[in-house]
C-alpha positions as MATLAB code, in Angstrom:
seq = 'XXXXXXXXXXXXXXXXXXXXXXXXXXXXXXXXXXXXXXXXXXXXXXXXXXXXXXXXXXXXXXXXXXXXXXXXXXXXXXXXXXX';
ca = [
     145.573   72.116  131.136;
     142.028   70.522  132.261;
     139.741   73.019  134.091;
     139.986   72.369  137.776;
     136.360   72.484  138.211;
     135.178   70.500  134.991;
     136.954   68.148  137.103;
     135.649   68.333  140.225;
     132.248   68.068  138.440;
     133.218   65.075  136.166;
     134.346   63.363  139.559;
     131.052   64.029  141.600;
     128.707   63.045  138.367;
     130.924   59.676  138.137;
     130.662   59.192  141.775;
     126.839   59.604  141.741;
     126.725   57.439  139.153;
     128.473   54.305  140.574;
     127.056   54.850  143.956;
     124.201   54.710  142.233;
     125.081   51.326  140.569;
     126.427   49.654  144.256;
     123.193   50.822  145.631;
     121.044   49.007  143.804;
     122.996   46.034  144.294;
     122.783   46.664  148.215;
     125.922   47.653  148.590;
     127.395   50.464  150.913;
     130.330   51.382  151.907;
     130.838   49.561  155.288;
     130.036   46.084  152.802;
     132.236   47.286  149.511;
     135.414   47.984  152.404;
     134.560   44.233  154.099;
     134.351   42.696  150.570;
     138.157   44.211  149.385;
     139.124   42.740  153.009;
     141.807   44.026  155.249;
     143.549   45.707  152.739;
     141.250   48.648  152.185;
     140.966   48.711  155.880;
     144.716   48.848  155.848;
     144.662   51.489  153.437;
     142.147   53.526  155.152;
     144.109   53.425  158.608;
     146.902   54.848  156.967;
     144.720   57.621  154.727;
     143.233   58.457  158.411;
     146.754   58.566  160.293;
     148.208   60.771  157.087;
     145.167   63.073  157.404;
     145.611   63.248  161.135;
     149.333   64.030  161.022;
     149.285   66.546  158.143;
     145.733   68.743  158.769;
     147.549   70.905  161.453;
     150.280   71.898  159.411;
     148.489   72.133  156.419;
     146.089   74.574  157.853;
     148.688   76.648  159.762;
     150.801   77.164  156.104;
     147.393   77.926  154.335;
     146.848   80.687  156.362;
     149.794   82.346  155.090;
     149.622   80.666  151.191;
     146.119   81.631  150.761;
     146.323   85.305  151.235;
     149.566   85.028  149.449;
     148.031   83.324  145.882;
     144.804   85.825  146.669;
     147.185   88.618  146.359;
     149.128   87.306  143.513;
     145.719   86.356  141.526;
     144.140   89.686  141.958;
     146.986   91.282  141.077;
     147.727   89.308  138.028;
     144.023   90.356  137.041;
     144.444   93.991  137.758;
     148.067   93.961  135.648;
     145.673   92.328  132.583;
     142.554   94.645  132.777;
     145.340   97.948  132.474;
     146.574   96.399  129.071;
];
C-alpha cells in the first residue's frame, strides 16, 4: 500500500510542474477549459452539482466518523506501545 501522503506530494510536485509547462505557453485555466470545449464545461457542471449535493452530508457523517477512526487509531497505537 502507497503512502497516502507520498501521494499527495507526488500529485502537488506534478501539478506544479505542468502548470508550470501551460504557463509558459500562456495558458490558464479559463483558456485550457475553452480549448477541451463544452465537454469539460459539461464535466465541471456536474463535478460542481455532485459537490453541492454531497458536502452537507458528507460533513454531517464526518462529524461522527472522525472522532470514531480518532478513537480507533489512538487506540490501536496504545494496544501496540503495551506489547
Amino acid at each position: 500500500m502507497s503512502n497516502p501522503l507520498g501521494t499527495i506530494i507526488k500529485l502537488l510536485v506534478a501539478s506544479l510542474i505542468v502548470g508550470w509547462i501551460l504557463k509558459a505557453l500562456d495558458m490558464d485555466a479559463r483558456k485550457l477549459l475553452e480549448s477541451l470545449g463544452g465537454f469539460a464545461d459539461t464535466l465541471m457542471n456536474i463535478f460542481a452539482g455532485f459537490v453541492g449535493w454531497a458536502a452537507g452530508p458528507i460533513l454531517v457523517g464526518a462529524v461522527v466518523v472522525v472522532p470514531i477512526w480518532l478513537i480507533r487509531v489512538i487506540w490501536k497505537k496504545t494496544a501496540e506501545r503495551r506489547r
